[in-house]
Every structure is written in structure tokens, then in C-alpha cells.
N, C-alpha and C positions, 0 to 999 in steps of 0.2 A: 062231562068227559070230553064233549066235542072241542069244549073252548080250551082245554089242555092240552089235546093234541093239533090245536091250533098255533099256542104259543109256544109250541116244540118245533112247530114245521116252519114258524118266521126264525125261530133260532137257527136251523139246518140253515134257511137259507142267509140268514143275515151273517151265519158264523164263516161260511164261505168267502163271504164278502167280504170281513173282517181278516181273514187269513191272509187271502188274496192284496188286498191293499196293506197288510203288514209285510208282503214281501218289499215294494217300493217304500215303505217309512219305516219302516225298522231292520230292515237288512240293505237298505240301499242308501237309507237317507235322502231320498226323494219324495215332497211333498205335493200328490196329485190329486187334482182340483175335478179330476174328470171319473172318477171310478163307476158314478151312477151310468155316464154317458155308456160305459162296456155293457153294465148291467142291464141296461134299453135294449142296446143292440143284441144280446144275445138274449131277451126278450125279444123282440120284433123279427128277427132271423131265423129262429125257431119256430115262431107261432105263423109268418109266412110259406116256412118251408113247408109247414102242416098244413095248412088252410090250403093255402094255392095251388101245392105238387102233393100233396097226399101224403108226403110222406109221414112214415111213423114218428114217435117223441124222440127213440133214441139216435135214428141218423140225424134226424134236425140237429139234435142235442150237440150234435160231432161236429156238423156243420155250421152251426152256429158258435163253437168254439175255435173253426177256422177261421169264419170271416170275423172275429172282435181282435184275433190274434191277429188276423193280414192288416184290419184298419189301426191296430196301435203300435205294428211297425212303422205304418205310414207317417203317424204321427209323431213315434217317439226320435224315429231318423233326425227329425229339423230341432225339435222342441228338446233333446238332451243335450245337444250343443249350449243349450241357456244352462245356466246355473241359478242357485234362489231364487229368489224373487224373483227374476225373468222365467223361470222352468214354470212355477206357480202359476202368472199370469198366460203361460202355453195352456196348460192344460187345462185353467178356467176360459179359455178360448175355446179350446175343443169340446168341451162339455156344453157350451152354448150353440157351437153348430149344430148338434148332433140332434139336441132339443128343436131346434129351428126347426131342420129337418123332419123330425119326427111330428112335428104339430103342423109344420107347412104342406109338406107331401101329399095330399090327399088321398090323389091318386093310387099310392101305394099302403099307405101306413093310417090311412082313415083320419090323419091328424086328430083331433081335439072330438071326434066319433067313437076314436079307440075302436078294436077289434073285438067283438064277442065272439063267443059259442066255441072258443079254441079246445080243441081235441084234449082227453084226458092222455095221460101216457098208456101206455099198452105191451106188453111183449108175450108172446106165442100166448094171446086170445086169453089173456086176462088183465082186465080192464083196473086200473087205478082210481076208481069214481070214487072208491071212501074214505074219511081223515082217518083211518085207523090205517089203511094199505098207505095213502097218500103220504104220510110221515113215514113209513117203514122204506117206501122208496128215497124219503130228502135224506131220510137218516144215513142209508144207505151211498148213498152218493158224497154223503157228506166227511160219512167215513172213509171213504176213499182219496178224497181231495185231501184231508187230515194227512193221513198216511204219505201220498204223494210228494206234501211240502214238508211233510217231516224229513224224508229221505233226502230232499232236496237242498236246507238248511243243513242237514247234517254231513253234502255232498261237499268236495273241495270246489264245487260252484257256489254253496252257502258258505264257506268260511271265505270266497273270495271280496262276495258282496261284503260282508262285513268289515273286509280289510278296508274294502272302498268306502265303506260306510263313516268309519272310524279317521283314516284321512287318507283321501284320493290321491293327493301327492307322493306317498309313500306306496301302495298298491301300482302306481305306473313304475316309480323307480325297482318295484319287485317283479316287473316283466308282464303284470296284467295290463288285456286288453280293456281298459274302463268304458269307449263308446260299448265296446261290444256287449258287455256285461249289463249297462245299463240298456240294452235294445233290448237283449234277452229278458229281464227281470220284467218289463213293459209289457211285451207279448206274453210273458206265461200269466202275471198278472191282470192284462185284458182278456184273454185266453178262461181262467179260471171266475172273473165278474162272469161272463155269458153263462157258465153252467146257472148261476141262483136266477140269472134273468131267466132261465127256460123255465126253470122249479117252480120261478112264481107264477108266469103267466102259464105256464098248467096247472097251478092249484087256484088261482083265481079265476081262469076261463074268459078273462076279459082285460083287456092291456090299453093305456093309452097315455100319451106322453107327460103327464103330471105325476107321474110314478118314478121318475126319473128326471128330475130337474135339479140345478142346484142346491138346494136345499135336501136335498137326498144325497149329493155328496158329501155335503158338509155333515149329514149325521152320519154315514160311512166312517167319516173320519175322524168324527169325534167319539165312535165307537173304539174306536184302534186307540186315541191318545188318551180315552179315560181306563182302557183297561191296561194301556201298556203295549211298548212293541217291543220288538230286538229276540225275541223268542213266542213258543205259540201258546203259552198261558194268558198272556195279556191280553189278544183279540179275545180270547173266548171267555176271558173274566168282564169283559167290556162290553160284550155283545148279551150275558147274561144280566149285567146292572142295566144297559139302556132298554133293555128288550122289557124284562121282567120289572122294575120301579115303577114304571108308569103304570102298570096293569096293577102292581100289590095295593099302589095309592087310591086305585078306587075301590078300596075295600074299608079305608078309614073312617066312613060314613059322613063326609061331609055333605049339606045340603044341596041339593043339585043347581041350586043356580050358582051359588059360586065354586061347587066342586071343582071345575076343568082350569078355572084362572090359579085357585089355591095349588090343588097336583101340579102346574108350570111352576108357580112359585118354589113350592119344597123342592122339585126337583133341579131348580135352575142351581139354587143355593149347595144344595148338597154336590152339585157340579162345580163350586165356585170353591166350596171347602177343597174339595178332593184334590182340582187342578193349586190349591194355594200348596196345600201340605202334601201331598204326593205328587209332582209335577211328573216323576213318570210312570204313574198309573197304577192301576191295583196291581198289577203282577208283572210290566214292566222293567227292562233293562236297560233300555235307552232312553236317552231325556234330548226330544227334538228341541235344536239350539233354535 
């Protein structure tokens, strides 16, 4: 039962993650290279805020979705002036600072020691120590984020993105401000990565910067383009295939020495079908050009 509501509570937090980065690629048509980097930081900003000033899970939680939001203004100001491929190589730029940082810093962020013992969440003197409570709070939270970008997609700020999404050209000659819109969609989407980074490094208790490197963007994002963007069935059909195949295939019984190379294999292939024959995803409406 433990290890069910294990793979429920990487769902909460991966499904966040998958929302959040479908607003930049599917409501913006921005492809960003950096999403794990937010997820750190609102990992390491919360788990500081607790460790060092005491404080509880949920102001860190607040606070830590200030500063991902203030640091991807910083960034998205210079770096949305680029377009494709140059926006791309911005935000794989950014995501390697952030890792640098994180591993170099020692001083602060324990580099490559990582943080233990980090505080479970808590509010009025009841403690989150167990995966039955621990899932009811991701779920919780998760429900809320849901809701949040639902209203927000369905606000005349989500139908603006979409104008811009679909051609930028024509969204300025209809009086949209497109820098603005793409700073805003930056920030609420760095803004909303920091909630899963807090989720996780309170249900793991122990954070350190291999948890966030590029290769943790790039599966962020190939969560989003195999389930589909442009609306919010796609993240969450994509975040249930990537999350859930790898754990069903160890149940096939293959021998354990080549168990782990065979489940890559199946799984790379069934990635290779899907992207040939459904290029925008299992429940997808956009197809990134």
C-alpha cells in the first residue's frame, strides 16, 4: 500500500510540473529548456527557509514561490526577446547556471552533500510524517493548482496566449501585448515548478542538486509532448504513461540482470511509436512545429 501511495504522490508532484510547463509549450508555444532549474529552486528555497529561519512548510511554500517567480522574470526579460532556437539555447543556459550553483555553493546549498533531516510539513500541530497524510496534502495542493490554470486557460489571458501561440503576428496586430504576456506566462509557470520542488523535498527529507539537472528537464518535457499540450488532459495523460510504464514493466518478470536494460528498451520503442503515429500526444491539441 506504501508503494501506491508513493506513485500517487510522484504523480501530484510531477502532474504540477506537467501543468506548469504546458502553460509555456502549449499555450505559448515556448520551448523551455530550464523547468527542472524552478523546480530546484523552489526545492532549495523552501527547504532553507525551514532549516535556517524555522520557518513552517507553508510560508516557505509562499515564499519559495516568490523567489522562482522573481528569478524567471529576471530571466525571461532578456531571454524572450530570442525566438526558437535562440529562446531554447536561453533557457538551456539558465538551467545550467542554476545546477552550477546548486552543486558549487557549498556554503549555502551543501552542493553535491545535499540537505538532510528537512522538516515534514505541519499546520496547527499536526504533522505530515505519513504516505497516507503526505499524499492527501500533494493531492490537495495539486487540486488546487489544477483548478487555478484551469480558470486561468479559460481566462481572456488563456485565450490571449493561445492567440500568440497560434501566430504572434496577428495577436500584436489585435492590440496584444506579446513581451508582456510571455513574462507573465514565465513567472506564473516558474512561480507554480517551486510548489512540486517544495512537495518533494518534504516528502523525501533530503535534496541535493542531481535531482534537478538537465536531464530532469528534458523528462519534464517529454512528459508534456508525449501526453499532449494545448489543453490539460495531455499533461496529465503524459505524466500518467511516463510515471506509471516504467514501474507496470517491472512486473513482466523478466530476469534481473537484464530486467532494467529490457524495460529502457520497451519503453524507449513505445516512445518512438507514439511520437511517429500520434506526434501530438495522447490527448494533445497542439503539435510543437
Amino acid at each position: 500500500m506504501n508503494y501506491l501511495f508513493h506513485i500517487l504522490i510522484m504523480l501530484c508532484i510531477y502532474g504540477i510540473l506537467a501543468l506548469s510547463l504546458n502553460l509555456l509549450i502549449g499555450y505559448s508555444g515556448l520551448l523551455s529548456l530550464a523547468h527542472a532549474a524552478f523546480y530546484g529552486i523552489g526545492a532549495y528555497a523552501s527547504t532553507l527557509l525551514m532549516v535556517k529561519l524555522g520557518l513552517n512548510f507553508f510560508p516557505a511554500l509562499i515564499l519559495g514561490i516568490f523567489i522562482s517567480g522573481s528569478l524567471a522574470l529576471l530571466i525571461a526579460y532578456p531571454s524572450l526577446r530570442l525566438k526558437g532556437d535562440y529562446f531554447v539555447l536561453a533557457s538551456l543556459g539558465f538551467q545550467l547556471i542554476v545546477f552550477s550553483i546548486l552543486y558549487n555553493w557549498i556554503g549555502l546549498t551543501r552542493g553535491p552533500y545535499g540537505i538532510p533531516g528537512i522538516p515534514r510539513p505541519t499546520i496547527f500541530g499536526f504533522e505530515f510524517n505519513s504516505i497516507t497524510s503526505y499524499f492527501i496534502l500533494s493531492a490537495g495542493i495539486f487540486s488546487l493548482v489544477f483548478v487555478f490554470i484551469r480558470h486561468l486557460c479559460q481566462s481572456p489571458f488563456g485565450r490571449a496566449l493561445k492567440s500568440l501561440r497560434e501566430d504572434e503576428i496577428a495577436a500584436r496586430v489585435m492590440g496584444k501585448n506579446v513581451p508582456l504576456l510571455k513574462v507573465w506566462t514565465f513567472i506564473i509557470a516558474g512561480g507554480l515548478a517551486a510548489i512540486s520542488g517544495a512537495l518533494y523535498a518534504g516528502y523525501v527529507t533530503y535534496i541535493d542538486p542531481t535531482s534537478f539537472t538537465l536531464d530532469e528537464s528534458i523528462f519534464i518535457i517529454t512528459i508534456v509532448l508525449v501526453g499532449g499540450s494545448g489543453n490539460l488532459k495531455g499533461p496529465l495523460a503524459g505524466v500518467l504513461f511516463m510515471i506509471i510504464l516504467p514501474e507496470a514493466l517491472r512486473f513482466i518478470g523478466l530476469p534481473d540482470t537484464i530486467a532494467p536494460n529490457v524495460r529502457q528498451m520497451i519503453y524507449g520503442l513505445l516512445l518512438i511509436l507514439l511520437m511517429r503515429y500520434r506526434p501530438q500526444g495522447l490527448a494533445g491539441e497542439y503539435r510543437l512545429e
